[in-house]
matplotlib code that plots the C-alpha trace (Angstrom):
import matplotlib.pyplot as plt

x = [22.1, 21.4, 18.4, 21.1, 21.5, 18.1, 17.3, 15.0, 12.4, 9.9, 6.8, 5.8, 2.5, 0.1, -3.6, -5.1, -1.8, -2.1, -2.5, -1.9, 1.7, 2.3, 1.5, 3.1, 5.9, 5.6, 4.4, 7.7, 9.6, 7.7, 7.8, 11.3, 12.0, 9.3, 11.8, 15.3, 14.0, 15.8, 14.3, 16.4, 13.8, 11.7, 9.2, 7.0, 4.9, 5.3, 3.0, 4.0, 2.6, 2.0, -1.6, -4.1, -4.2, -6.4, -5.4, -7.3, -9.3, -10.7, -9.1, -7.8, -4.0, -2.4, 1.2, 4.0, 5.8, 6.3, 8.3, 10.5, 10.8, 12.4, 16.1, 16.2, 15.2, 18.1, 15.5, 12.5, 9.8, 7.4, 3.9, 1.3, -0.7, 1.0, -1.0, 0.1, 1.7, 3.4, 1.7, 4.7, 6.7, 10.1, 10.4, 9.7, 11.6, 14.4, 13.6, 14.6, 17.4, 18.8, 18.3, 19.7, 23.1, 23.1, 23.4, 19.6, 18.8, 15.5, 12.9, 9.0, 6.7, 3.8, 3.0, 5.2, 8.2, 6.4, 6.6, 10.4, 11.1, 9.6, 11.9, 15.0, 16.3, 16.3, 18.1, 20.9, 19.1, 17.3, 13.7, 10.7, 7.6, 4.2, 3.1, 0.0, 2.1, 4.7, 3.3, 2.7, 5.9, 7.6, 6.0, 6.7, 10.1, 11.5, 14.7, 14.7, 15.5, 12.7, 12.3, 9.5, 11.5, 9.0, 12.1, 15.1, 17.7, 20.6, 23.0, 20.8, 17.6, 15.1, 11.3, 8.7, 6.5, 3.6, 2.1, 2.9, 6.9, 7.0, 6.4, 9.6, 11.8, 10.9, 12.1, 15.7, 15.8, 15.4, 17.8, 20.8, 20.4, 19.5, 19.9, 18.9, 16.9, 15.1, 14.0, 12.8, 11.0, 9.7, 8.2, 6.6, 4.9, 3.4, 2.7, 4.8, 4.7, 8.3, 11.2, 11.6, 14.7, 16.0, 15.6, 12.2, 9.7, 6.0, 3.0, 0.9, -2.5, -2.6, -6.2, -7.7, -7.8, -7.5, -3.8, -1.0, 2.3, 4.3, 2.0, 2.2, 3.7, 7.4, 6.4, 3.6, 5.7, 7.8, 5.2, 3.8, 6.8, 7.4, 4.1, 4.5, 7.9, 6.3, 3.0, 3.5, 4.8, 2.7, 3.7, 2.2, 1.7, 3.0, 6.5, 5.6, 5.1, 8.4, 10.3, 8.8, 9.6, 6.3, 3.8, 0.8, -1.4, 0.8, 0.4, -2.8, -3.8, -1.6, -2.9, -6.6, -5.7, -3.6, -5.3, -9.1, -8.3, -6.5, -2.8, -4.4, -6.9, -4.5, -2.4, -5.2, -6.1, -2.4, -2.6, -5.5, -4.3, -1.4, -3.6, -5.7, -3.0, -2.1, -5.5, -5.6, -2.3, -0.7, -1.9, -1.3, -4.7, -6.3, -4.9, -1.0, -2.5, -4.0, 0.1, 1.4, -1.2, -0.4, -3.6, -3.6, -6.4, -8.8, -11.4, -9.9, -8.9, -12.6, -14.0, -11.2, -11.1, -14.7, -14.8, -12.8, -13.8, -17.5, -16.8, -16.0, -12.2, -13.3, -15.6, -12.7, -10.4, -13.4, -13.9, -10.2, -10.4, -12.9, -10.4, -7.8, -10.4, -10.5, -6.9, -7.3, -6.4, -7.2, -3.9, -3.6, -3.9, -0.6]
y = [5.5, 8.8, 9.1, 8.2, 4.8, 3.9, 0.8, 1.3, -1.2, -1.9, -4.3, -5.0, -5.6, -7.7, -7.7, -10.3, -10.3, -11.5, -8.3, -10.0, -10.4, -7.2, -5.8, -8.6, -7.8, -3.9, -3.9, -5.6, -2.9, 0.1, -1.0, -1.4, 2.1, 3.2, 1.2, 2.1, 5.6, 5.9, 5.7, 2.5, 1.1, 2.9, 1.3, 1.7, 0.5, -0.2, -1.9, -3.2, 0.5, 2.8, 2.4, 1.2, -2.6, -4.6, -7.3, -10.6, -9.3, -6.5, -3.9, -1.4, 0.1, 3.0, 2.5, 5.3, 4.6, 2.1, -0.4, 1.7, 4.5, 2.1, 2.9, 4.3, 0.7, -1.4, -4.3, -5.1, -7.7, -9.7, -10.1, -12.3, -15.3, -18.0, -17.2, -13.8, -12.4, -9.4, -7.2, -6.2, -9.1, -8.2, -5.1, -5.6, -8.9, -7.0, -4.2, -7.0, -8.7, -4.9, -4.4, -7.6, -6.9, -3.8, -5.7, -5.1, -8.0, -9.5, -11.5, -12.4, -13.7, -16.5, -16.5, -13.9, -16.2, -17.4, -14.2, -13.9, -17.7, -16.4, -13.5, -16.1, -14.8, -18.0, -20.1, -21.6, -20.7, -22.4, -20.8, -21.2, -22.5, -22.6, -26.2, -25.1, -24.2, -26.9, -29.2, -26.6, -24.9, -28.2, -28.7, -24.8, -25.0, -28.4, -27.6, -25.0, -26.1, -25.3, -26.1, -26.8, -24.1, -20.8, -18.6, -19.3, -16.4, -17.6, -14.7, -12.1, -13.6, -13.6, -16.1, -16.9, -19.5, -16.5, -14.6, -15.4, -16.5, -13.0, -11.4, -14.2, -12.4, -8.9, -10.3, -11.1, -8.1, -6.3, -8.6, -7.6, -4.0, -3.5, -6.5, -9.7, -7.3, -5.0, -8.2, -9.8, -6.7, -6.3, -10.2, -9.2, -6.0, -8.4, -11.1, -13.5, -16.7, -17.8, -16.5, -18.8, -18.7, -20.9, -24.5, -24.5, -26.2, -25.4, -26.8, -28.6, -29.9, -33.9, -33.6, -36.0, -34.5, -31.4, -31.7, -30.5, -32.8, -31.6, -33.5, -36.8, -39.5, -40.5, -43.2, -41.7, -39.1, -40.8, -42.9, -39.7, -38.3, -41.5, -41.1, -37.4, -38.7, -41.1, -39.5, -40.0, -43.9, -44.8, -47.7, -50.5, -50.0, -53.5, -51.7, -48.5, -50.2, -51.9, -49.2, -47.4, -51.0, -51.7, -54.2, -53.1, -54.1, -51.7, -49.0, -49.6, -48.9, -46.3, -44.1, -44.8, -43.3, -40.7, -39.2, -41.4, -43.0, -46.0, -45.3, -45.9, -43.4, -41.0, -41.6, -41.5, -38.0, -36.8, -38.1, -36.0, -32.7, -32.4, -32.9, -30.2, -27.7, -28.8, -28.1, -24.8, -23.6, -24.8, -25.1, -29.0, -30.9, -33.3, -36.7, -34.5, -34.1, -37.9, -39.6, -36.8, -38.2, -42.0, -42.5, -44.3, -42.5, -39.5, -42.0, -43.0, -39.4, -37.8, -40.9, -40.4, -36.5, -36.4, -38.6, -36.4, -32.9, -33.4, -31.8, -32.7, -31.4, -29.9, -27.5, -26.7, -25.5, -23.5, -21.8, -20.5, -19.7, -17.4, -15.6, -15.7, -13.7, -11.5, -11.2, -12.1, -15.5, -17.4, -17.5, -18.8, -16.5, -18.0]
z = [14.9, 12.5, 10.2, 7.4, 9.4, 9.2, 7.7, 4.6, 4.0, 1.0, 1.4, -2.9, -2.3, -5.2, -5.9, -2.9, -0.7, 3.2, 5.1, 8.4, 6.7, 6.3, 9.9, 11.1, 9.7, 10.4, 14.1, 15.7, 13.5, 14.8, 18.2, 18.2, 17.3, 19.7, 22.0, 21.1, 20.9, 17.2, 13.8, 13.1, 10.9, 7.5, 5.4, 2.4, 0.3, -3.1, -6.0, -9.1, -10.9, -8.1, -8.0, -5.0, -4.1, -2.5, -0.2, 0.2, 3.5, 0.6, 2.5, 0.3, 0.1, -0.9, -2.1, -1.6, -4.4, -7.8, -7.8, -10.4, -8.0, -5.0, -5.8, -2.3, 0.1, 1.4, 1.8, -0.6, 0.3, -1.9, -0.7, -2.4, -3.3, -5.3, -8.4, -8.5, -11.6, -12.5, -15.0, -17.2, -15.8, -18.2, -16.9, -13.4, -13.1, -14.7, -12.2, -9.2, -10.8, -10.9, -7.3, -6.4, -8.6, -6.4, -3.1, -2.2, 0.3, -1.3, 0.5, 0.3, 2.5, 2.4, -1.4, -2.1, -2.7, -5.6, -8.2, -6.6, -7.7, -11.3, -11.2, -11.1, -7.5, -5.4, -7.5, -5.2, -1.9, 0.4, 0.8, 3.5, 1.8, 3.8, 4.2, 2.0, -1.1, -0.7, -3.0, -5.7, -5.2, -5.8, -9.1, -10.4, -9.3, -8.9, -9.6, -6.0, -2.6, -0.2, 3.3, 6.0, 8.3, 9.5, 8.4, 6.3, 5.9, 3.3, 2.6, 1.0, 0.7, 3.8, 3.4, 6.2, 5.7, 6.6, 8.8, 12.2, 10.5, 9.2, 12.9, 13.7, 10.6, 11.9, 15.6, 13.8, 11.9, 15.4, 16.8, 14.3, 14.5, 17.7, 20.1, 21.5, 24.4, 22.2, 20.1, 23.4, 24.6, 21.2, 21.8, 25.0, 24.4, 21.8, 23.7, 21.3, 22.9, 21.6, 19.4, 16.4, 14.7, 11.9, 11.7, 13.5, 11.3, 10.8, 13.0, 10.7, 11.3, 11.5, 9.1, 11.2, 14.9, 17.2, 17.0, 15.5, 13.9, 16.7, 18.8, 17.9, 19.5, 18.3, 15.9, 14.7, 13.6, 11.9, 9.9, 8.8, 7.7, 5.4, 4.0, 3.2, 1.2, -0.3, -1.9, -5.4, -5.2, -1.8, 0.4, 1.8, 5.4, 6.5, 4.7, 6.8, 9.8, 9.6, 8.9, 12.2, 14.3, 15.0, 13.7, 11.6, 14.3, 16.6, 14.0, 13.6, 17.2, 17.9, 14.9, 15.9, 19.4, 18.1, 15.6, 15.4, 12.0, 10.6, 9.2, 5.5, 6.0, 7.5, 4.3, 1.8, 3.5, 3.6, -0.6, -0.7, 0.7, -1.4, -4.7, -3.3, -3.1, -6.9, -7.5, -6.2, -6.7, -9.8, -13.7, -13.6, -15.4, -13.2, -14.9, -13.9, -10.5, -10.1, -11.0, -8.8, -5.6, -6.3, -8.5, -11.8, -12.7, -12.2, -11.1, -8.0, -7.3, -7.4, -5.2, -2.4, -2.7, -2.7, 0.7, 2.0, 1.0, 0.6, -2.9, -6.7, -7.2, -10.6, -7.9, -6.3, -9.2, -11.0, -7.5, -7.1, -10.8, -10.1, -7.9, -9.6, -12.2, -9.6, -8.6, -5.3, -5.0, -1.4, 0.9, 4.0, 7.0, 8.8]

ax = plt.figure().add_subplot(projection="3d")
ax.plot(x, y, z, "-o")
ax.set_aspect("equal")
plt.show()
């Protein structure tokens, strides 16, 4: 591979973006040139004007170039929090749309993919959302498809769910230029447990023990994934139950030893979750975000969410308000 070979990479970078998504992404590149012994990958950073940003961590970056000036990357990256706004959003929206009529393959990471799903670019593809911005994502842009998946690669546009997903996309991106051995290498000087492609979907924490989804028992599973399709019409758990092919009693028992609490209180904590990602990461007012949950009214929301949170949700939206004063709105760090 010649220097003229090399594949050139930008990494857009907003005010309060995830660094560890950004090394993680950049790491597995440098080593694999350290390991092919070529230059096969380039990268820079770019900001909307040129100037310094600072990531969520307050660790302060240095771009190498506009987002005007990037006429020279073959692959451009969005990273951010899902608040995140372009300042002269005509004229750098129109900026990406350019890039992308010019064959540029277009991706973002974590929050990232929301400014690109602003900019028009993933309409009719699938795209990776983080289980933490699913429910927000889903409100902005129901009209997208969006998957659970850590990656999702569909023709030229390239997501990851976040941090540790983005270290997975850099593995492919390894893989196609230089090999399924370099990418493996590149996993072990890293100690990367396991090389996740497409179709393998997030770990998500059950909210009520020291487990993960993945974890659960078979039916407990797939009582959970009936509640999390039926948040905003909720379901008896006698129906539930059935559906599994267990009794309620069965259900109730196994969830209790599963995951320590009933299969209502898991639901209700699942109902709460989502309408605390609504809270913090879309515009919707509380009565939007009470419907949305399964709640007639805002009454019933504040009781449950404040059994569960320990806080009012109106404390909750004025606190990620304040950082979104800031421009560094809170993203999570995986």
């Amino acid at each position: 591979m010649t220097r003229d070979e090399t594949i050139h990479i930008g990494f857009l970078i907003f005010p309060g973006f995830p660094m560890a998504c950004l090394t993680s992404m950049i790491e597995p590149l440098r080593a694999a040139n350290e390991i092919a012994g070529k230059e096969a990958f380039g990268w820079k950073l770019l900001s909307e004007d040129g100037q310094r940003v600072e990531a969520s961590a307050h660790v302060w970056f240095e771009p190498d170039l506009s987002l005007s000036d990037c006429d020279g990357v073959d692959q451009l990256f969005l990273l951010s929090g899902p608040s995140s706004q372009f300042a002269h959003r005509s004229a750098s929206e129109g900026k990406l749309r350019k890039l992308a009529r010019h064959g540029i393959v277009l991706g973002a990471v974590s929050g990232g993919i929301f400014p690109l799903a602003r900019s028009g670019l993933l309409d009719g593809h699938m795209t990776s959302v983080h289980w933490c911005y699913e429910a927000a994502f889903a409100t902005e842009f129901p009209q997208l498809d969006a998957t659970e998946d850590v990656i999702v690669i569909d023709r030229r546009r390239l997501t990851a769910s976040g941090a540790a997903a983005a270290f997975d996309l850099s593995l492919q991106l390894v893989e196609r230029s230089l090999g399924a051995e370099v990418a493996t290498e590149v996993a072990c000087w890293f100690q990367h447990p396991m090389v996740r492609g497409q179709g393998v979907v997030q770990r998500k924490p059950t909210f009520a023990a020291e487990s993960t989804s993945d974890m659960l028992p078979g039916p407990i599973r797939h009582a959970v994934k009936i509640f999390g399709e039926n948040i905003e019409d909720p379901l008896k758990i006698s129906h539930v139950a059935d559906q599994v092919g267990v009794s309620p009693r069965q259900l109730e028992r196994m969830f209790r030893t599963a995951t320590g609490t009933t299969p209502l209180g898991y639901y209700r904590s699942l109902r709460m979750h989502k309408a605390r990602q609504l809270l913090l990461y879309s515009k919707d007012s509380m009565i939007d975000i009470a419907l949305a949950v399964g709640y007639s009214s805002t009454a019933a929301l504040t009781k449950n969410y404040r059994e569960v949170f320990h806080v009012h949700p109106r404390e909750d939206r004025n606190k990620i308000n304040m950082f979104r004063v800031r421009e560094n709105a809170i993203v999570p760090s995986a």
